[in-house]
C-alpha positions as protocol buffer text, in pm:
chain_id: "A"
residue {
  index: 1
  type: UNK
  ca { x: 13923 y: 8308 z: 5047 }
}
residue {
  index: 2
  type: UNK
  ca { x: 14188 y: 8504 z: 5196 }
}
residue {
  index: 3
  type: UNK
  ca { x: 13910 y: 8737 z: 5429 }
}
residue {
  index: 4
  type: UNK
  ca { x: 13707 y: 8465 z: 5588 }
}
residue {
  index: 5
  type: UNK
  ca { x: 14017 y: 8260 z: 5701 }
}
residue {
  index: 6
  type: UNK
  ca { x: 14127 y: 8550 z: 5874 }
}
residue {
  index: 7
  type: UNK
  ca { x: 13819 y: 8617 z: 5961 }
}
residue {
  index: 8
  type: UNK
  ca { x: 13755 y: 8262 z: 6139 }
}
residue {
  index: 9
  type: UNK
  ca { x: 14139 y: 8252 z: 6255 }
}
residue {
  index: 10
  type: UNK
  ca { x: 14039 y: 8574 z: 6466 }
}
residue {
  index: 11
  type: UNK
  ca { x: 13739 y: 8381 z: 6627 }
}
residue {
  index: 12
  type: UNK
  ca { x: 13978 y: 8113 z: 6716 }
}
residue {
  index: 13
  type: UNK
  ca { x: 14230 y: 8370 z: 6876 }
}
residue {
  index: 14
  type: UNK
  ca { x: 13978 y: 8572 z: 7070 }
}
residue {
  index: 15
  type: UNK
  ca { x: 14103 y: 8862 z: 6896 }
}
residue {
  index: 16
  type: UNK
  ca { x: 13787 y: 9118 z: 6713 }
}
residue {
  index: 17
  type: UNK
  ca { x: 13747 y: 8956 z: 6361 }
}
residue {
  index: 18
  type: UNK
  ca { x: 13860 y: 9217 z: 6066 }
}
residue {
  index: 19
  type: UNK
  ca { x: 13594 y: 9307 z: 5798 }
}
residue {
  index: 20
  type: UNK
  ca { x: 13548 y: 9196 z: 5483 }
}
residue {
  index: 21
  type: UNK
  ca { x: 13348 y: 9201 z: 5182 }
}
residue {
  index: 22
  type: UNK
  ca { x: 13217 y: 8817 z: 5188 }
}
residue {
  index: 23
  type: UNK
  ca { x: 13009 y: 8634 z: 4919 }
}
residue {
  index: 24
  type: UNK
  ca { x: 12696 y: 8420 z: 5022 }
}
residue {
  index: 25
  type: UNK
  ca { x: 12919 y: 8067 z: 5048 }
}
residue {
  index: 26
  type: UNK
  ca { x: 13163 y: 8311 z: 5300 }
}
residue {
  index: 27
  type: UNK
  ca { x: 12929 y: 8479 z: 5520 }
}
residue {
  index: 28
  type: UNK
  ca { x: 12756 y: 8117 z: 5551 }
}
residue {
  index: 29
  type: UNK
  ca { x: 13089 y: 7970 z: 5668 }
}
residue {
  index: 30
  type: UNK
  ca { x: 13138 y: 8327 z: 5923 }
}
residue {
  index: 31
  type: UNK
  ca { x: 12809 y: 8226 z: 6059 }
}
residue {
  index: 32
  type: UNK
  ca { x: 12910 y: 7840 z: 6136 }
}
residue {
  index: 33
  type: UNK
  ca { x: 13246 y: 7934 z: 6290 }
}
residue {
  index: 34
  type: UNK
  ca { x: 13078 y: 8238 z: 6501 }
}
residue {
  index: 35
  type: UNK
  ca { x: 12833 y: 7946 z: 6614 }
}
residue {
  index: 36
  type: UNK
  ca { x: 13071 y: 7685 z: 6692 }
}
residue {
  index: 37
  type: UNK
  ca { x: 13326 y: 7953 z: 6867 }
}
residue {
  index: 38
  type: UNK
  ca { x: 13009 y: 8015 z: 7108 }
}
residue {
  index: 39
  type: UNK
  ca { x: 13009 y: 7670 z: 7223 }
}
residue {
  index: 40
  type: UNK
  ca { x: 13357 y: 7646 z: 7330 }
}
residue {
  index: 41
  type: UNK
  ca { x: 13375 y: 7613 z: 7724 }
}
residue {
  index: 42
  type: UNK
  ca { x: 13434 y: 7916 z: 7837 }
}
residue {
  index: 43
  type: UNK
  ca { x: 13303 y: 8178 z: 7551 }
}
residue {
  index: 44
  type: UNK
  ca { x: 13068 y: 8346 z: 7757 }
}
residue {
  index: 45
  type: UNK
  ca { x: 13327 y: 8474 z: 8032 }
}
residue {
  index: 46
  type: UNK
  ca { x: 13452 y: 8799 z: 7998 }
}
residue {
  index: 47
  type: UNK
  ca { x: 13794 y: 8852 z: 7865 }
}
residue {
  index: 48
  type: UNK
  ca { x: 14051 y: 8852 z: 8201 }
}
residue {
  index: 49
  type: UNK
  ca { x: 14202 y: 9207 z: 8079 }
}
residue {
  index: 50
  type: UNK
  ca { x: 13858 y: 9345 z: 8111 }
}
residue {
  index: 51
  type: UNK
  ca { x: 13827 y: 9170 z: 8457 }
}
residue {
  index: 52
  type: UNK
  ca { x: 14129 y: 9363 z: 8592 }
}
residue {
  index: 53
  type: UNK
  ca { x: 14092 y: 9681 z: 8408 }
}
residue {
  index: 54
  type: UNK
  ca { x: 13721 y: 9699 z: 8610 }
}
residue {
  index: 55
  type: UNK
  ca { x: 13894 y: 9559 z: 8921 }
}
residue {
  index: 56
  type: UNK
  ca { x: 14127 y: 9881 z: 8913 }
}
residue {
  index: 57
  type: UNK
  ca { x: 13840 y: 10120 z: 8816 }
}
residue {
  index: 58
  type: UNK
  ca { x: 13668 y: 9959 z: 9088 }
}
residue {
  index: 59
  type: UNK
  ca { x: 13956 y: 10036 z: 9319 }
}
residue {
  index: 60
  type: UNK
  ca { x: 13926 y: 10393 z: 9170 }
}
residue {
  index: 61
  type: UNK
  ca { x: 13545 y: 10436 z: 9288 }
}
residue {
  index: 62
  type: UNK
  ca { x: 13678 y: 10337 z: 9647 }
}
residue {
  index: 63
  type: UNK
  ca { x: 13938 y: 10554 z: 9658 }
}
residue {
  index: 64
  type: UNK
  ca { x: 13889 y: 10931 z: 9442 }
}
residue {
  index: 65
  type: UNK
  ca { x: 14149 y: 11146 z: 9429 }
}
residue {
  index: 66
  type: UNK
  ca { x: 14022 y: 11482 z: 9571 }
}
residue {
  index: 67
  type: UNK
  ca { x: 13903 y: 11653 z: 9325 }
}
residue {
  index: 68
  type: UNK
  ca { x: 13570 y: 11483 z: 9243 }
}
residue {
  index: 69
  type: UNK
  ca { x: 13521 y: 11334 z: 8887 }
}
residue {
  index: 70
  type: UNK
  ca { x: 13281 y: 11389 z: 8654 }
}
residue {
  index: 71
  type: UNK
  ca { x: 12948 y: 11314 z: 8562 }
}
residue {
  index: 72
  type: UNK
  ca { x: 13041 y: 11138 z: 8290 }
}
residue {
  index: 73
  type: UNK
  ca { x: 13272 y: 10983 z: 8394 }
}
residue {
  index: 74
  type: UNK
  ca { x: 13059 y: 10819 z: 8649 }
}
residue {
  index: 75
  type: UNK
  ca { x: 12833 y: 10712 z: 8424 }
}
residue {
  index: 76
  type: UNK
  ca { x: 13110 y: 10525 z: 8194 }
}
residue {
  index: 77
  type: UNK
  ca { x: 13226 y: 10356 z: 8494 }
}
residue {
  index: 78
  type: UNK
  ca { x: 12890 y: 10240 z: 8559 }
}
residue {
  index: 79
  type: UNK
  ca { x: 12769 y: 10131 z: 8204 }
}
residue {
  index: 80
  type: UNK
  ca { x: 13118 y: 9948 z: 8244 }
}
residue {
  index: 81
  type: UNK
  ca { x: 13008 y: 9756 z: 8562 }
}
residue {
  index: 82
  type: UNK
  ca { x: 12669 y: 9645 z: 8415 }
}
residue {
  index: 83
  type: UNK
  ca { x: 12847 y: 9498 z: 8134 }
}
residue {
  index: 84
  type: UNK
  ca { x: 13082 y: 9301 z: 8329 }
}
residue {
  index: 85
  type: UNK
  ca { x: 12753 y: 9146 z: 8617 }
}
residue {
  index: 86
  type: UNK
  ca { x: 12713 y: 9440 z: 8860 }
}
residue {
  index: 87
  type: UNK
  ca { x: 12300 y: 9462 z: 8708 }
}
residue {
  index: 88
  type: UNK
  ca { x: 12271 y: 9102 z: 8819 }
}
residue {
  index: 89
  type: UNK
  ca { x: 12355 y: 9228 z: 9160 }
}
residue {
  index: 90
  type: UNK
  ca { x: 12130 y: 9518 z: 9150 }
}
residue {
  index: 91
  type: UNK
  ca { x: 11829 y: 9314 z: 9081 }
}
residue {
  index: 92
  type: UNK
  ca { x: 11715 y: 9196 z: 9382 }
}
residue {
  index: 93
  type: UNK
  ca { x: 11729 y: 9561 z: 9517 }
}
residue {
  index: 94
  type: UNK
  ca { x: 11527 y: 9660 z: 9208 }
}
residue {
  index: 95
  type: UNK
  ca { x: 11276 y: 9381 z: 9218 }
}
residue {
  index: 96
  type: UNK
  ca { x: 11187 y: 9501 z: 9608 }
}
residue {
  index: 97
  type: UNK
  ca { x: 11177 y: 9786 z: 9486 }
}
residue {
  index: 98
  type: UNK
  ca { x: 10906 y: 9753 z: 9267 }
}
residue {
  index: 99
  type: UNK
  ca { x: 10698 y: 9564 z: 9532 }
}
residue {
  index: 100
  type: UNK
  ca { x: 10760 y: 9765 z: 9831 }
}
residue {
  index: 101
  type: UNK
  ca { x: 10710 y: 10152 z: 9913 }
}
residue {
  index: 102
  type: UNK
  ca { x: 10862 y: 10327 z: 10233 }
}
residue {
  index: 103
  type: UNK
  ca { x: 10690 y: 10492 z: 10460 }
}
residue {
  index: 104
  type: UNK
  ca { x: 10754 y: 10831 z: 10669 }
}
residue {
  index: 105
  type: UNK
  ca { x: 10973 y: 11038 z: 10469 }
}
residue {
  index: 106
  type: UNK
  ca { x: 11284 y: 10989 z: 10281 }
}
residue {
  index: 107
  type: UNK
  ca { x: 11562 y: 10756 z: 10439 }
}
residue {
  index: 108
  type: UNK
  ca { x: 11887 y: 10917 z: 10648 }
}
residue {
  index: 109
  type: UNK
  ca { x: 12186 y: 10773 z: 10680 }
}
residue {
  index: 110
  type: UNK
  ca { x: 12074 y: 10780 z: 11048 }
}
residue {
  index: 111
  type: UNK
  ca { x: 11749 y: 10624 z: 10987 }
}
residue {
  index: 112
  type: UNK
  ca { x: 11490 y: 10469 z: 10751 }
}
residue {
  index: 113
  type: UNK
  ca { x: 11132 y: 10403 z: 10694 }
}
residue {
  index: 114
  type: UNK
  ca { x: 10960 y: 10037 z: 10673 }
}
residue {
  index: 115
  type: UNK
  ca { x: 10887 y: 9847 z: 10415 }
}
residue {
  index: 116
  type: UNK
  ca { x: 10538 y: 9818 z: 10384 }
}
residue {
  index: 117
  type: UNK
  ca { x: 10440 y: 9585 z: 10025 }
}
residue {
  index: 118
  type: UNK
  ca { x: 10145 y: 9752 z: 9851 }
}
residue {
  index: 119
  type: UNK
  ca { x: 9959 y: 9352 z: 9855 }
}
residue {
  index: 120
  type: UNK
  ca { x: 10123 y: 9205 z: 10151 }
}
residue {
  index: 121
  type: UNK
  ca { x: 10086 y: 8885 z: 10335 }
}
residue {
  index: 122
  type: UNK
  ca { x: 10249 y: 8765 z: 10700 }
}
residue {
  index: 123
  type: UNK
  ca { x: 10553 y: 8471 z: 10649 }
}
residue {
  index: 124
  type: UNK
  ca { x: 10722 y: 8245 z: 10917 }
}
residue {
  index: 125
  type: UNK
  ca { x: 11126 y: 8286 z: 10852 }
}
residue {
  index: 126
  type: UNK
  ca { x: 11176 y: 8126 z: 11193 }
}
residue {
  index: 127
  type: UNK
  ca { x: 11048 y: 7917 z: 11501 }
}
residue {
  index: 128
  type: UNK
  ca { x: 11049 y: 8134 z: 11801 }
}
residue {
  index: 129
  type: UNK
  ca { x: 11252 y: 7883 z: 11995 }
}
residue {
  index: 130
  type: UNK
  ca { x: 11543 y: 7929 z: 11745 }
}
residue {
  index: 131
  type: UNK
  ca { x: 11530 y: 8307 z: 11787 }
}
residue {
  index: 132
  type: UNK
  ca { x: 11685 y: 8357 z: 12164 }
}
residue {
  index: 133
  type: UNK
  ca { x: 11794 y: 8689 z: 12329 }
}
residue {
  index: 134
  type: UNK
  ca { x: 12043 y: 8795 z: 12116 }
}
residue {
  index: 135
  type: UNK
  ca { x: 12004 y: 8571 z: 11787 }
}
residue {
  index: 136
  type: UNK
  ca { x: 12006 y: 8701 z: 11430 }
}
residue {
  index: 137
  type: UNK
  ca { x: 11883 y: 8527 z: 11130 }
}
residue {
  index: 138
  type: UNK
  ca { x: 11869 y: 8542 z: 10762 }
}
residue {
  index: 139
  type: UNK
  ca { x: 11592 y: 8518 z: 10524 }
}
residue {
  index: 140
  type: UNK
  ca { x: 11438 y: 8499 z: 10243 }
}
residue {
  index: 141
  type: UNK
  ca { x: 11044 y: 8489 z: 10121 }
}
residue {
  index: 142
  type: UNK
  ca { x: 10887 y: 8604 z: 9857 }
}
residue {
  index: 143
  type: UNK
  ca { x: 11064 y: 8925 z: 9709 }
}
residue {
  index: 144
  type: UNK
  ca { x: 11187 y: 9008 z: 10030 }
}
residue {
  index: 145
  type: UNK
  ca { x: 11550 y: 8928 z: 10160 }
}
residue {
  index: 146
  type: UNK
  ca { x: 11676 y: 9061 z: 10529 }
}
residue {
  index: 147
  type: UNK
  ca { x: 11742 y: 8957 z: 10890 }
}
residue {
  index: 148
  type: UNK
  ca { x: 11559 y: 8938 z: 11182 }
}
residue {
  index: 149
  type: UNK
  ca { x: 11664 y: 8910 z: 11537 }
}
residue {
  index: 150
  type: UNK
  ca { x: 11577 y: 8991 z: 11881 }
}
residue {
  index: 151
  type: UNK
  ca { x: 11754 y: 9226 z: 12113 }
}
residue {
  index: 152
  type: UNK
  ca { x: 11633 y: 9358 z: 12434 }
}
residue {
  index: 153
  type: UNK
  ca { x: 11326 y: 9116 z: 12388 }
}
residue {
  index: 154
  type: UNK
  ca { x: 11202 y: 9319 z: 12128 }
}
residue {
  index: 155
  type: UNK
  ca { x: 11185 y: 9127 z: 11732 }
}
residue {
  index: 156
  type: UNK
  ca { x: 11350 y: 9356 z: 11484 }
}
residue {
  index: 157
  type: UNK
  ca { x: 11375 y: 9310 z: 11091 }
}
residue {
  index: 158
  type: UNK
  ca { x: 11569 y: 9475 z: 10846 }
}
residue {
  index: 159
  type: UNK
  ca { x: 11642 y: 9462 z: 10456 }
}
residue {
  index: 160
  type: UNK
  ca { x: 11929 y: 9250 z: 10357 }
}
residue {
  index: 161
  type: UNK
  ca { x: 11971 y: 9458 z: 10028 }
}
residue {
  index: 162
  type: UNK
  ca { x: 12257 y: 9724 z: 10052 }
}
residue {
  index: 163
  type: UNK
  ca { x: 12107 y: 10103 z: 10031 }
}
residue {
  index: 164
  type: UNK
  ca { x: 12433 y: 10181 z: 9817 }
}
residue {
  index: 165
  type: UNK
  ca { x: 12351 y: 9933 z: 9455 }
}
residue {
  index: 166
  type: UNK
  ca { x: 12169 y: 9652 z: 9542 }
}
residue {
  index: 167
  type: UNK
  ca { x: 12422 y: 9412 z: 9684 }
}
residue {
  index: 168
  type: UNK
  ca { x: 12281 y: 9064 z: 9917 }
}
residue {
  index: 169
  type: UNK
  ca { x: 12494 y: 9146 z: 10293 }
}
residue {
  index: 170
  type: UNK
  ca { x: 12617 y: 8939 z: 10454 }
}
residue {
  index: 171
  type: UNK
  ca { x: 12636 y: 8831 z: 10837 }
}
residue {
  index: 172
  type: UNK
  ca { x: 12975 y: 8883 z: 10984 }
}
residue {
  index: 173
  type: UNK
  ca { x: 13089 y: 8868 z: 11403 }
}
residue {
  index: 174
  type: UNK
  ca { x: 13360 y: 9024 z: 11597 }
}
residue {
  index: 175
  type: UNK
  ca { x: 13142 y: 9265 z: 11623 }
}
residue {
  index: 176
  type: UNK
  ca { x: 12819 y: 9116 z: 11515 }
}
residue {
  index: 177
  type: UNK
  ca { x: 12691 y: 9329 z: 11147 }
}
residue {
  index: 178
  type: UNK
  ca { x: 12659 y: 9322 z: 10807 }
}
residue {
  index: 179
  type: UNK
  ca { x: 12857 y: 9365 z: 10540 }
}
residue {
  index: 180
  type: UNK
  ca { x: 12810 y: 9426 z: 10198 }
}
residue {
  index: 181
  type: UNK
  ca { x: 13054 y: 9175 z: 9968 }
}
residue {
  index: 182
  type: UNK
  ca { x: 13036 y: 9455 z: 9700 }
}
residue {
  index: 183
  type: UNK
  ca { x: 13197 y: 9739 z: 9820 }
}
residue {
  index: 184
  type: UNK
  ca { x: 13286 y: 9689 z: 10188 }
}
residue {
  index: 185
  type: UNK
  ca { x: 12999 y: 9901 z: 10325 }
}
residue {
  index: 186
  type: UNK
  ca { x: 12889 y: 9760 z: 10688 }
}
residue {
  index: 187
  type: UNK
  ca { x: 12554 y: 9826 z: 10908 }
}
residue {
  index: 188
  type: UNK
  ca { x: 12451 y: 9757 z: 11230 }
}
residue {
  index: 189
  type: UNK
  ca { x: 12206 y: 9536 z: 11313 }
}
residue {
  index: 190
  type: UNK
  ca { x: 11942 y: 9781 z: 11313 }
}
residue {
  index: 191
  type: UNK
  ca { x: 11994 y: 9887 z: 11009 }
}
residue {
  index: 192
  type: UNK
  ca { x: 12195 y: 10144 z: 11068 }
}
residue {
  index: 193
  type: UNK
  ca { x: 12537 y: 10280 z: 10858 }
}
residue {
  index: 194
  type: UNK
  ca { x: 12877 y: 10205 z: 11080 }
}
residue {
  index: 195
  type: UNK
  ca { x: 13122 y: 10235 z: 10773 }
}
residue {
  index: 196
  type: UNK
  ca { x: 13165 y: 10307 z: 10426 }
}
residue {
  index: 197
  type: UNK
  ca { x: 13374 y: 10483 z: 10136 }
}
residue {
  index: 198
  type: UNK
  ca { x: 13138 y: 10699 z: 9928 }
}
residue {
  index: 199
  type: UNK
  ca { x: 13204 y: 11053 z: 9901 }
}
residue {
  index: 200
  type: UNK
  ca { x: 12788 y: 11088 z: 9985 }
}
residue {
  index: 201
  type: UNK
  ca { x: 12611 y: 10977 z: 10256 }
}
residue {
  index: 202
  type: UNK
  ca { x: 12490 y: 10613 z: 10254 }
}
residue {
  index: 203
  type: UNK
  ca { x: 12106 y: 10580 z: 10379 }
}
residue {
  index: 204
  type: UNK
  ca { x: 12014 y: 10334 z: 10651 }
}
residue {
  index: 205
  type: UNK
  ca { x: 11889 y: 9991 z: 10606 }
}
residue {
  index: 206
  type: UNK
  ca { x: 11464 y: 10015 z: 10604 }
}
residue {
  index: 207
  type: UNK
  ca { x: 11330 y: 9807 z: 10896 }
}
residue {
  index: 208
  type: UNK
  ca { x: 11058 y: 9536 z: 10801 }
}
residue {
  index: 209
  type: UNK
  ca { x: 10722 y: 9488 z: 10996 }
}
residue {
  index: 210
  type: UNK
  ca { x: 10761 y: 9176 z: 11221 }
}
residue {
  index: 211
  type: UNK
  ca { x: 10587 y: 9012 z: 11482 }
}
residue {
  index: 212
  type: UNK
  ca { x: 10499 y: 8676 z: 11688 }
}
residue {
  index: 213
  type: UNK
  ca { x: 10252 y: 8417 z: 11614 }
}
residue {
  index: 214
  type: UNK
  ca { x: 10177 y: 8085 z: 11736 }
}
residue {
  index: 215
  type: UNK
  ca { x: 10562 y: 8032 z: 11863 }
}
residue {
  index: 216
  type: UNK
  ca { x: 10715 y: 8148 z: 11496 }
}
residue {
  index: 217
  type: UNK
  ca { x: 10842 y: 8457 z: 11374 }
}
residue {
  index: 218
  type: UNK
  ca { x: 10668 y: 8657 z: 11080 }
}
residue {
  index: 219
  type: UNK
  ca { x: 10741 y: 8955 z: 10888 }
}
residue {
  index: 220
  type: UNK
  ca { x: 10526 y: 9132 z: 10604 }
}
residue {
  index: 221
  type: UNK
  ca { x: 10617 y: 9020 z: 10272 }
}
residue {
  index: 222
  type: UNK
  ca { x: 10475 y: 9055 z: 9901 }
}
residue {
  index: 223
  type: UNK
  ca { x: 10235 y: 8840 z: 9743 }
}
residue {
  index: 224
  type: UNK
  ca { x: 10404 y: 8638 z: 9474 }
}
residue {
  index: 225
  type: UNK
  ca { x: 10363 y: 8817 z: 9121 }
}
């Protein structure tokens, strides 16, 4: 009995269980502690040294030392990001981009093309009234996540989805942009890049088609899958 109470003494430290060769009776009682384990508060959090080893490798990506790292080494650091949430983030830049195509060429870091869905439909994200000289707003229909405003009475829309991995902005003041909460990465409101901290250039935010209707604001959106 000796190797499955260390085994189950292990689970209850939160340390990697050592292996052993375990009869039927054993591996049943393995399985009940590995299930009860799971249902402590708390289990499904990743461990807080693997929080702030990413936090510094994080700090890393911001901030290379000069002589540029290697591919593979990118790639660990990113297979290391996905484990710890960073693919949640990246979803709702992947799900757009499933339902949405740009058009004109490729985007700049000066520029970008519009979203245009491949099945599209027009949705009110605001009243007309609430959208004054000057006014931006978020929003959110369908697949499609951005801001719209108007500015020189013109309506402009862009993506709210970072160009860099995927990341909701948000709306910030003092000046008026957006920031991404991810990796500090801003844009103006027209989508295009004021700052970031990639060794490559960061392409613009795509505008989305937008227009006035019966006093309310609508942009081009997906159908709902």
């Amino acid at each position: 009995m000796r190797g499955i109470n260390r085994y189950i003494e292990d689970l209850v430290r939160s340390r990697r269980p050592r292996r052993f060769r375990a009869s039927d009776d054993e591996a049943a009682m393995a399985r009940a502690a590995i299930t009860l384990r799971s249902a402590r508060p708390g289990s499904g959090e990743p461990a807080e040294e693997f929080v702030t080893a990413l936090h510094k490798r994080l700090a890393d990506e911001l901030d290379p030392p000069p002589a540029r790292r290697s591919v593979a080494g990118r790639r660990t650091f990113l297979s290391a990001a996905a484990t710890a949430g960073a693919v949640a983030a990246g979803a709702a830049g992947a799900a757009i981009d499933h339902v949405l195509t740009t058009s004109g060429s490729g985007p700049s870091p000066a520029a970008a093309g519009t979203l245009v869905p491949g099945r599209g439909i027009w949705l009110t994200v605001a009243n007309s009234a609430d959208l004054p000289e000057g006014a931006v707003r978020p929003f959110t229909v369908s697949a499609l996540t951005g801001f719209v405003g108007r500015a020189g009475g013109q309506l402009r829309a862009v993506s709210g989805i970072c160009t860099h991995q995927g990341c909701r902005l948000a709306m910030a003041d003092r000046p008026a942009r957006l920031v991404c909460p991810c990796h500090g990465a801003t844009f103006a409101l027209d989508g295009t890049v004021l700052t970031h901290k990639f060794p490559d250039p960061l392409a613009a935010l795509p505008q989305i088609e937008v227009r006035e209707a019966d006093r309310t604001v609508q942009v081009y959106a997906p159908l709902e899958p």
